[in-house]
N, CA, C and O atoms as a GROMACS GRO file, in nm:
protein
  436
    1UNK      N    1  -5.635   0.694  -2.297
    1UNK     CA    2  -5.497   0.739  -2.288
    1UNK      C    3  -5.460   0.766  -2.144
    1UNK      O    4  -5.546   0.825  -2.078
    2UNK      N    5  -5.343   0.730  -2.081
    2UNK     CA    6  -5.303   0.760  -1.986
    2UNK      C    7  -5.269   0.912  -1.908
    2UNK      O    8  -5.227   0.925  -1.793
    3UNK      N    9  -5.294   0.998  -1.983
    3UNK     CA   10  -5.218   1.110  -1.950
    3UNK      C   11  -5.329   1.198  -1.930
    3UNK      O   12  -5.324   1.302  -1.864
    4UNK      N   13  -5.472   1.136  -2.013
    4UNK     CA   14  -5.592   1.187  -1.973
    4UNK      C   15  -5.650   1.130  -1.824
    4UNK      O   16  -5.696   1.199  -1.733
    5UNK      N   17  -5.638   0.999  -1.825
    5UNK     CA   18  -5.683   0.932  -1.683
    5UNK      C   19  -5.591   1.038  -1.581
    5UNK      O   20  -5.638   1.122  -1.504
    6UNK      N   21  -5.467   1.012  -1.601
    6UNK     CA   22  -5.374   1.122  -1.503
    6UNK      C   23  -5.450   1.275  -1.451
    6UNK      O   24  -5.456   1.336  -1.343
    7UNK      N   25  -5.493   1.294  -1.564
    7UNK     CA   26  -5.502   1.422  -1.562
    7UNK      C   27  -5.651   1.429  -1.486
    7UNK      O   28  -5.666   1.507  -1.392
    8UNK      N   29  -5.728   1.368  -1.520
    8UNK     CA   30  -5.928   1.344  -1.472
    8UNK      C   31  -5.835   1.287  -1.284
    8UNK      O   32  -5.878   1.342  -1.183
    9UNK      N   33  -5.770   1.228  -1.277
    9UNK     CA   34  -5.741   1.216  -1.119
    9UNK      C   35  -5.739   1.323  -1.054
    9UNK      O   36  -5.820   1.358  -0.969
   10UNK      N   37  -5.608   1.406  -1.107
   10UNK     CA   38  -5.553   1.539  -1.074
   10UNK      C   39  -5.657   1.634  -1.054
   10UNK      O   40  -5.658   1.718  -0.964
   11UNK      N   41  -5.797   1.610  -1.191
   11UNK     CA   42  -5.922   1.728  -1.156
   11UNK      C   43  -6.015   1.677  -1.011
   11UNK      O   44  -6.075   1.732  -0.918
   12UNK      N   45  -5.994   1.577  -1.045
   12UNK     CA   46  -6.099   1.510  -0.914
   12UNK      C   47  -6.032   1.509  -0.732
   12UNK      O   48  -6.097   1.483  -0.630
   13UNK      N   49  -5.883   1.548  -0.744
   13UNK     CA   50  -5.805   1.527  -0.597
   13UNK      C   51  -5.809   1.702  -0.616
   13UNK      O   52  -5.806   1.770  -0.513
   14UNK      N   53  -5.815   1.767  -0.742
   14UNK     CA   54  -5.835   1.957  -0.646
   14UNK      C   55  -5.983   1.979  -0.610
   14UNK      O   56  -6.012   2.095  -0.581
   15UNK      N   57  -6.070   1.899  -0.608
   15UNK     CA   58  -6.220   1.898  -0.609
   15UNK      C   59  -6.199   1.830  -0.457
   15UNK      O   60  -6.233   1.900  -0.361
   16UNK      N   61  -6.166   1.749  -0.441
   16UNK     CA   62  -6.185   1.674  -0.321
   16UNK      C   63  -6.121   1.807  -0.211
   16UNK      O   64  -6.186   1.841  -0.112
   17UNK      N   65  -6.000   1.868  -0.243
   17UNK     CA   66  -5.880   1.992  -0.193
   17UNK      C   67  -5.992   2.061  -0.152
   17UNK      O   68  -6.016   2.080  -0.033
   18UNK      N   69  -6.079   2.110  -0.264
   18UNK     CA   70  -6.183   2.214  -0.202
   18UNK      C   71  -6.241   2.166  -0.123
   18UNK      O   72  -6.206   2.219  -0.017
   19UNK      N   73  -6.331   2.077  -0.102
   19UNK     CA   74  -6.439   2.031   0.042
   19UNK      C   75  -6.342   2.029   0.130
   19UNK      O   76  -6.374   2.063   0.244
   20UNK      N   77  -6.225   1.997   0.110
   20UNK     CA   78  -6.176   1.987   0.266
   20UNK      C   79  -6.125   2.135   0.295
   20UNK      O   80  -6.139   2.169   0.413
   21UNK      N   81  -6.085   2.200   0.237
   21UNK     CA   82  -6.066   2.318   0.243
   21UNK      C   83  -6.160   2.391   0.299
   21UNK      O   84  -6.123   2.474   0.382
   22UNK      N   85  -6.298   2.378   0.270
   22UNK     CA   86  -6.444   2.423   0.319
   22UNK      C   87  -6.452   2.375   0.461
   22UNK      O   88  -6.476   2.434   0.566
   23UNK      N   89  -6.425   2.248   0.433
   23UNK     CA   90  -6.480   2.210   0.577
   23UNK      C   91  -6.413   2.239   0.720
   23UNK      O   92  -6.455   2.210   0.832
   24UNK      N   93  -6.288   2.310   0.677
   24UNK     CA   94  -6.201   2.378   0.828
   24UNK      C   95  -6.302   2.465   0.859
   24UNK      O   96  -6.279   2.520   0.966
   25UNK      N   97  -6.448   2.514   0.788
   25UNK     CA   98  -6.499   2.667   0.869
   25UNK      C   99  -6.576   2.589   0.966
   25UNK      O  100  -6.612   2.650   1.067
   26UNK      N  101  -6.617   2.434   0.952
   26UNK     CA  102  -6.689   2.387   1.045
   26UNK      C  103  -6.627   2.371   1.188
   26UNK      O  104  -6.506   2.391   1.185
   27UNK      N  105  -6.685   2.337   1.330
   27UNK     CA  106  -6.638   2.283   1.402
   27UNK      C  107  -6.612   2.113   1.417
   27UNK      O  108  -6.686   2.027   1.369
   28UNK      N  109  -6.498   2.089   1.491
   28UNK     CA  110  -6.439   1.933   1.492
   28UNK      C  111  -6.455   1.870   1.598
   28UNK      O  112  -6.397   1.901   1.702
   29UNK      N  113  -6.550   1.755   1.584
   29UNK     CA  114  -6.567   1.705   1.708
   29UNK      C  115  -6.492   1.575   1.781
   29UNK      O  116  -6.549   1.469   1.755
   30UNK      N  117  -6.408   1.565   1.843
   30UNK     CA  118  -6.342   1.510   1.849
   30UNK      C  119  -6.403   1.386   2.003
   30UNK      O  120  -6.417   1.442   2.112
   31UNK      N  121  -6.434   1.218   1.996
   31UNK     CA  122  -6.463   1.147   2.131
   31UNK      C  123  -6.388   1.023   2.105
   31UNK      O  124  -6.396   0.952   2.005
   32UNK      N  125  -6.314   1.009   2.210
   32UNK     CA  126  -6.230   0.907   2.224
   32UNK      C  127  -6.241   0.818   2.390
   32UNK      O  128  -6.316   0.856   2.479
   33UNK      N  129  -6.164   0.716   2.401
   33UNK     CA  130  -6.250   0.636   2.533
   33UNK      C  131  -6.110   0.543   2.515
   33UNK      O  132  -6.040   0.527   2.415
   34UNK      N  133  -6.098   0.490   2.647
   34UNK     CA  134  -5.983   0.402   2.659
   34UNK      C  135  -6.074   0.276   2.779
   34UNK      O  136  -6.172   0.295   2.851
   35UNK      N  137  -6.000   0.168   2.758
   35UNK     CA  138  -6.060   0.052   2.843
   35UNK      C  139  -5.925   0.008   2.898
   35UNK      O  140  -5.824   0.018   2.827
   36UNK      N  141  -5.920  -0.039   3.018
   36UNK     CA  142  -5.776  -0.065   3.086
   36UNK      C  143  -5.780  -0.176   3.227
   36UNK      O  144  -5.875  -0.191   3.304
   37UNK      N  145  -5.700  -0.217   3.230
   37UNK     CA  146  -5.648  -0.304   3.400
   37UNK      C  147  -5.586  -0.225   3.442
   37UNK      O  148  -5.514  -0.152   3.374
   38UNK      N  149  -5.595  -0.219   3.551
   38UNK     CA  150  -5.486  -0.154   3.671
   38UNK      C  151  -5.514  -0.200   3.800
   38UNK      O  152  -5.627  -0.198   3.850
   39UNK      N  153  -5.392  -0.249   3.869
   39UNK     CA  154  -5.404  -0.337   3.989
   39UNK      C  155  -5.252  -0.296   4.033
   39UNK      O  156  -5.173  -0.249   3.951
   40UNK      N  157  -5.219  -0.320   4.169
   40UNK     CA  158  -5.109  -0.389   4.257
   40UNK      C  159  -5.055  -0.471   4.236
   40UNK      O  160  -4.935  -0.456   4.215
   41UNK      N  161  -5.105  -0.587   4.229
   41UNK     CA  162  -5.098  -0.714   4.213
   41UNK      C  163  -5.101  -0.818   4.108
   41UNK      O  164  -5.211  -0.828   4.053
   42UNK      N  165  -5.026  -0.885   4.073
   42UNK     CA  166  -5.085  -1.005   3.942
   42UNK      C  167  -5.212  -1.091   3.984
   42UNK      O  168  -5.285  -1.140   3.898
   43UNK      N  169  -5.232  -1.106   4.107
   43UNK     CA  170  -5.341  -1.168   4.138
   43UNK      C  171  -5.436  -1.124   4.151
   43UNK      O  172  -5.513  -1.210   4.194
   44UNK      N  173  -5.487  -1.026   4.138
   44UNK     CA  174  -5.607  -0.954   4.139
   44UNK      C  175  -5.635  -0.863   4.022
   44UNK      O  176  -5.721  -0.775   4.016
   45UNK      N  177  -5.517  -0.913   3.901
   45UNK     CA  178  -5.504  -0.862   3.716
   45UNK      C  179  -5.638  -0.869   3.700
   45UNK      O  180  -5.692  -0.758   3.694
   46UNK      N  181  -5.738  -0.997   3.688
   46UNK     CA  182  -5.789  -0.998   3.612
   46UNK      C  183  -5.963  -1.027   3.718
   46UNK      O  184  -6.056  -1.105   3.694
   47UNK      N  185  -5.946  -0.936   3.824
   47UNK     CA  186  -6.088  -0.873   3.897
   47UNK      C  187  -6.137  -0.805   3.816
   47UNK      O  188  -6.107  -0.766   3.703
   48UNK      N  189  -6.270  -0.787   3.928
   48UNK     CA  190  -6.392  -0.705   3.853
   48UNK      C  191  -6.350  -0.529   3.914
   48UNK      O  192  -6.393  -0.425   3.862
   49UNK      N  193  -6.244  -0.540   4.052
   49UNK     CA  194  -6.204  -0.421   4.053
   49UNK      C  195  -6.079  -0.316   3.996
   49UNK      O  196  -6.063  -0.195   4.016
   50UNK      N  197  -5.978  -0.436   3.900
   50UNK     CA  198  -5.913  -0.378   3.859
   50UNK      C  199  -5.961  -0.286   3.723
   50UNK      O  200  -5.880  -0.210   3.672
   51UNK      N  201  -6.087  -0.299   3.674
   51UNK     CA  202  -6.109  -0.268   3.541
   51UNK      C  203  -6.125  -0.123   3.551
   51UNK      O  204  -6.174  -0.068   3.650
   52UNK      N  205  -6.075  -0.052   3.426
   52UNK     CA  206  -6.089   0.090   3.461
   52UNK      C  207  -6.090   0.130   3.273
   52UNK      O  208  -6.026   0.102   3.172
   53UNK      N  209  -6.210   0.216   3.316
   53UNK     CA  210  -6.278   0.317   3.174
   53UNK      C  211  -6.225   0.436   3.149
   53UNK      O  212  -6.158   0.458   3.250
   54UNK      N  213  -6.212   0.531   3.073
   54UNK     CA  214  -6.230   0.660   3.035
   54UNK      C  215  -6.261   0.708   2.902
   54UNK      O  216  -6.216   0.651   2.802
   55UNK      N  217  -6.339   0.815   2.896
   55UNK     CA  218  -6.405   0.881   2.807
   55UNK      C  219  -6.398   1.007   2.828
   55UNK      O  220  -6.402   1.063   2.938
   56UNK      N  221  -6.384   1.070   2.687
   56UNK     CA  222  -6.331   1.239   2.697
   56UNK      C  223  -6.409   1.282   2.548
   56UNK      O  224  -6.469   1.217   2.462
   57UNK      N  225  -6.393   1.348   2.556
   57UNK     CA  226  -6.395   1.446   2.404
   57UNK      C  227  -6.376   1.596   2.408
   57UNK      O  228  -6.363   1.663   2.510
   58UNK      N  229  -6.374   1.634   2.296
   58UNK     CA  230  -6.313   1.803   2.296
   58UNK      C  231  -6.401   1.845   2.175
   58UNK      O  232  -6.437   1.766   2.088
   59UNK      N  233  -6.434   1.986   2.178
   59UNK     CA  234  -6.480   2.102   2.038
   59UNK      C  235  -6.350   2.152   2.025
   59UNK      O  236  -6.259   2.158   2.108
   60UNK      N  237  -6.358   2.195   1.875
   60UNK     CA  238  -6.311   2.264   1.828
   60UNK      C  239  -6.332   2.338   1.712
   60UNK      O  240  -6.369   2.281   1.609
   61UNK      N  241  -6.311   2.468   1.716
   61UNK     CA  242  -6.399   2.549   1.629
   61UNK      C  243  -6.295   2.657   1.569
   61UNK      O  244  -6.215   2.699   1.652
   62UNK      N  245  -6.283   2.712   1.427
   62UNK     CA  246  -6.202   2.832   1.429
   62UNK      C  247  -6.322   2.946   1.477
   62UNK      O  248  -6.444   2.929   1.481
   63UNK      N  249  -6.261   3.038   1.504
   63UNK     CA  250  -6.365   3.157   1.529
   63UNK      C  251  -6.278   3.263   1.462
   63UNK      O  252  -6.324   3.320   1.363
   64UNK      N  253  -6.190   3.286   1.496
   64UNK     CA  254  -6.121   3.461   1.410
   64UNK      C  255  -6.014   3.361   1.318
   64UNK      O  256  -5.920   3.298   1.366
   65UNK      N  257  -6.044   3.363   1.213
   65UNK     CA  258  -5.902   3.354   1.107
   65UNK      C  259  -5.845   3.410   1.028
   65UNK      O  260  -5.759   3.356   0.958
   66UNK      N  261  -5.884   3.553   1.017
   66UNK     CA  262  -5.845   3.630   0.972
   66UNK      C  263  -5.828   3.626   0.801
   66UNK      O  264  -5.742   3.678   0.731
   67UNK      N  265  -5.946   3.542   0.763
   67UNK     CA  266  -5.973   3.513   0.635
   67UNK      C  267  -5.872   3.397   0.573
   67UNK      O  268  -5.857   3.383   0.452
   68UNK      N  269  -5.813   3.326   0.662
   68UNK     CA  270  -5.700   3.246   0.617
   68UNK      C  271  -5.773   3.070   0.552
   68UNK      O  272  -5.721   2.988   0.476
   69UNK      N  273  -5.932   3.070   0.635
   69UNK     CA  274  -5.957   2.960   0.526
   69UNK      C  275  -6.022   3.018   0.437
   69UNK      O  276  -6.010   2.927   0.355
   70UNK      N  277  -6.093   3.108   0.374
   70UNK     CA  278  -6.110   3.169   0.234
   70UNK      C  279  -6.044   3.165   0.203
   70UNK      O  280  -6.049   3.062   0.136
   71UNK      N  281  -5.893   3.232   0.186
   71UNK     CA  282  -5.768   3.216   0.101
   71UNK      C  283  -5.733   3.080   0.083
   71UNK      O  284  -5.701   3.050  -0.032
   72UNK      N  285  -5.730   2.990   0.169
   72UNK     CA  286  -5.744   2.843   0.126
   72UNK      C  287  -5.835   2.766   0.049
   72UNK      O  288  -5.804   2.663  -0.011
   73UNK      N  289  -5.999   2.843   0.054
   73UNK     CA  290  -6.085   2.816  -0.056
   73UNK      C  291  -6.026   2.833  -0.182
   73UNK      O  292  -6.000   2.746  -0.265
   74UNK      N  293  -6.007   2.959  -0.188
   74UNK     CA  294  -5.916   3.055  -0.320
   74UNK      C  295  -5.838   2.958  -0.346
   74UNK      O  296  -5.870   2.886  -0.440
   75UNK      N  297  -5.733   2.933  -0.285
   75UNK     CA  298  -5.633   2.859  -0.320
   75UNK      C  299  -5.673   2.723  -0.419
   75UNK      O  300  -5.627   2.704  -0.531
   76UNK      N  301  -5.772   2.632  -0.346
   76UNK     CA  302  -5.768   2.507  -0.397
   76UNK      C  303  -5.870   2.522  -0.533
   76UNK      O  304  -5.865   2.444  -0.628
   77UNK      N  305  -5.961   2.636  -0.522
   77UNK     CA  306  -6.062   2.651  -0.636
   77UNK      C  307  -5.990   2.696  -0.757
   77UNK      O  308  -6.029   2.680  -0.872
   78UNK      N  309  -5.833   2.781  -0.701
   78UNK     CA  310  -5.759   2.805  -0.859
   78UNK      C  311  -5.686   2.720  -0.910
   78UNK      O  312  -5.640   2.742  -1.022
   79UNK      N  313  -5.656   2.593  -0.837
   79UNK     CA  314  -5.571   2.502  -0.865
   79UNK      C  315  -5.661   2.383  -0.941
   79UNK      O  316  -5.609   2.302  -1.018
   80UNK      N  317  -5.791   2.383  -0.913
   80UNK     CA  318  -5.879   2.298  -0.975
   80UNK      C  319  -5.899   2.413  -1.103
   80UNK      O  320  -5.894   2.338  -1.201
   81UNK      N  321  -5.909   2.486  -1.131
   81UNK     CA  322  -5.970   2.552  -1.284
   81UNK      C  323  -5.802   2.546  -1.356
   81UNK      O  324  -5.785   2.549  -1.478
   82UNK      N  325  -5.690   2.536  -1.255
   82UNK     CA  326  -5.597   2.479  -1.364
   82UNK      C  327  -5.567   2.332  -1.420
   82UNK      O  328  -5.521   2.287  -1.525
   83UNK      N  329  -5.614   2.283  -1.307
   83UNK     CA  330  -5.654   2.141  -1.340
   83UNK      C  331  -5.736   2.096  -1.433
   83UNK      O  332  -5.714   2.000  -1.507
   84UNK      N  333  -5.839   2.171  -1.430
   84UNK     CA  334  -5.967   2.142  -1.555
   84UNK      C  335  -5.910   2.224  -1.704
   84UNK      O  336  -5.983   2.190  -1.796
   85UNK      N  337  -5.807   2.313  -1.746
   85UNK     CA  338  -5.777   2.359  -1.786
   85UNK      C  339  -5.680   2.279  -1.874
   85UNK      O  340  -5.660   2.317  -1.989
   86UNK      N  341  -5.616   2.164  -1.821
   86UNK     CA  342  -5.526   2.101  -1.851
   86UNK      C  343  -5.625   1.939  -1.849
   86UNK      O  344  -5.593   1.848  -1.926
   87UNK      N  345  -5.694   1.930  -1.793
   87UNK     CA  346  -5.808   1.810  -1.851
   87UNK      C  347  -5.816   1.845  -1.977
   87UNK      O  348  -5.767   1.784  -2.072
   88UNK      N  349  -5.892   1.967  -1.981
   88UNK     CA  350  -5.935   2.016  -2.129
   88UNK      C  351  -5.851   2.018  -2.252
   88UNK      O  352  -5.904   1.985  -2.358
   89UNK      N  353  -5.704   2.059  -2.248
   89UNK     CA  354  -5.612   2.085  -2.324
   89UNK      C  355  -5.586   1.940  -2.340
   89UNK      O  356  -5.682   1.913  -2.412
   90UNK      N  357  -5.534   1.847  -2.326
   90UNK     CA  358  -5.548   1.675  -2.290
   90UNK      C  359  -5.641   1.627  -2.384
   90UNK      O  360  -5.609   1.570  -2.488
   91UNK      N  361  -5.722   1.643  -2.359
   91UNK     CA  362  -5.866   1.602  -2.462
   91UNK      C  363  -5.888   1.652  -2.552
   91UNK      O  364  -5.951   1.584  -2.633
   92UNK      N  365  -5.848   1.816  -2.603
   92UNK     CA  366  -5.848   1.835  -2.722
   92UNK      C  367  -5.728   1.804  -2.784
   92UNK      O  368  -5.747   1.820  -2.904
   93UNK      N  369  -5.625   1.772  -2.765
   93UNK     CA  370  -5.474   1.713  -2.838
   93UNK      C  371  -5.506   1.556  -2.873
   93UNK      O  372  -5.457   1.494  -2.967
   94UNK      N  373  -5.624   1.493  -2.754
   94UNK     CA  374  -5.613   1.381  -2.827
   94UNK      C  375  -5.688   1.346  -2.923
   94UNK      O  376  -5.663   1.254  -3.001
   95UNK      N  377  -5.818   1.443  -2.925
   95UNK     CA  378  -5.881   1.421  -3.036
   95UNK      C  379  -5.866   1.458  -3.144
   95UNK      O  380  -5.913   1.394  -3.238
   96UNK      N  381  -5.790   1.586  -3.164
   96UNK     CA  382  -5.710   1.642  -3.302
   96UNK      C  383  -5.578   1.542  -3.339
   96UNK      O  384  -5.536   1.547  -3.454
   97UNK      N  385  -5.525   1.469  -3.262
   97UNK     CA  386  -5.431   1.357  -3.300
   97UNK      C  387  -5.526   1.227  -3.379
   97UNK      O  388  -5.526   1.192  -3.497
   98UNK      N  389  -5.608   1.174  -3.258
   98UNK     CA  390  -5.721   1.110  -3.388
   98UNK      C  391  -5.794   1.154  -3.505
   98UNK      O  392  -5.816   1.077  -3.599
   99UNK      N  393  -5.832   1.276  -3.504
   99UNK     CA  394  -5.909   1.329  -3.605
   99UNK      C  395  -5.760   1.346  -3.757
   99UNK      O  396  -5.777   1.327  -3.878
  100UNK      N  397  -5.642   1.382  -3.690
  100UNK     CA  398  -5.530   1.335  -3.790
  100UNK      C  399  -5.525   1.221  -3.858
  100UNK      O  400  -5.534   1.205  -3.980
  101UNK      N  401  -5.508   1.126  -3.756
  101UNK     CA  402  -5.482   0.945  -3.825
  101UNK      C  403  -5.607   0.914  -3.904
  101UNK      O  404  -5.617   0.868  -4.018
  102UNK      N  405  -5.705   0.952  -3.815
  102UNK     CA  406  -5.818   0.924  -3.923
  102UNK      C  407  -5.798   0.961  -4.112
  102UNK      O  408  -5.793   0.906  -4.222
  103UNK      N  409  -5.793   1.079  -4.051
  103UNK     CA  410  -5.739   1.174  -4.221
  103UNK      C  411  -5.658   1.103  -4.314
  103UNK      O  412  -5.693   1.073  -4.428
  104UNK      N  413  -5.528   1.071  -4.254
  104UNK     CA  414  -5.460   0.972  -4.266
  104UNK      C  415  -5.518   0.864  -4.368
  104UNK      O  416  -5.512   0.849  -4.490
  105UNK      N  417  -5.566   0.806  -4.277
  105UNK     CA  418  -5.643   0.687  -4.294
  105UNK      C  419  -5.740   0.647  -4.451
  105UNK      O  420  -5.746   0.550  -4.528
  106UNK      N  421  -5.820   0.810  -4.438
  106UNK     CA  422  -5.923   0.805  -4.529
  106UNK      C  423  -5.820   0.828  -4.663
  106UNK      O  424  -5.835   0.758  -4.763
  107UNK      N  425  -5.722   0.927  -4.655
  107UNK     CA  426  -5.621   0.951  -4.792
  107UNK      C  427  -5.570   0.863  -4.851
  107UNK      O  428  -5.587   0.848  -4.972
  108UNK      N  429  -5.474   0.761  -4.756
  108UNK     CA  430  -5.404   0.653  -4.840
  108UNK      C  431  -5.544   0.558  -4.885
  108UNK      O  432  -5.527   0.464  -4.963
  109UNK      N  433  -5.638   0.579  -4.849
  109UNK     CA  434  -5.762   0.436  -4.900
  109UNK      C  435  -5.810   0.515  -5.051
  109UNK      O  436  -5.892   0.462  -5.126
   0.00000   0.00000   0.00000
């Protein structure tokens, strides 16, 4: 049924919410690099002295947050037990709808 697949997405994207939610307590490492020409001239574009590199990177770390990614843990861990809550409710409607037709089924035979 569609509304169950819907719903098993919805449990699995507040599950995913939490790790990332977790993972702001880590630090972020961020390295990036650029490759480039730079010259005066068009005639000397494509020397061995116009070529020019750079490379950088940065940390980044929270240190005081004043509990603001816990409350974001909180946050995404209550939104997944409503999520699973409504998986659950989903799956038992559809199986008491089959366990009906069945009934159904067995009466008129």
């Amino acid at each position: 049924r569609p509304d169950i697949v819907a719903a098993e997405f919805r449990l699995s994207a507040a599950n995913a919410e939490i790790a990332a939610a977790a993972a702001a307590r880590f630090p972020r490492i961020n390295i990036s690099s650029a490759l480039g020409l730079a010259t005066m001239g068009l005639g000397s574009l494509f020397s061995g002295d116009s070529l020019t590199a750079s490379l950088g990177g940065n940390i980044a770390a929270p240190l005081i947050d004043f509990g603001r990614t816990q409350a974001q843990i909180n946050l995404r861990e209550a939104q997944a037990q409503e999520a699973f809550a409504d998986y659950r409710r989903l799956v038992f409607v559809a199986i008491g709808e089959c366990e009906t037709a069945l009934g159904t089924l067995t009466h008129r035979d």
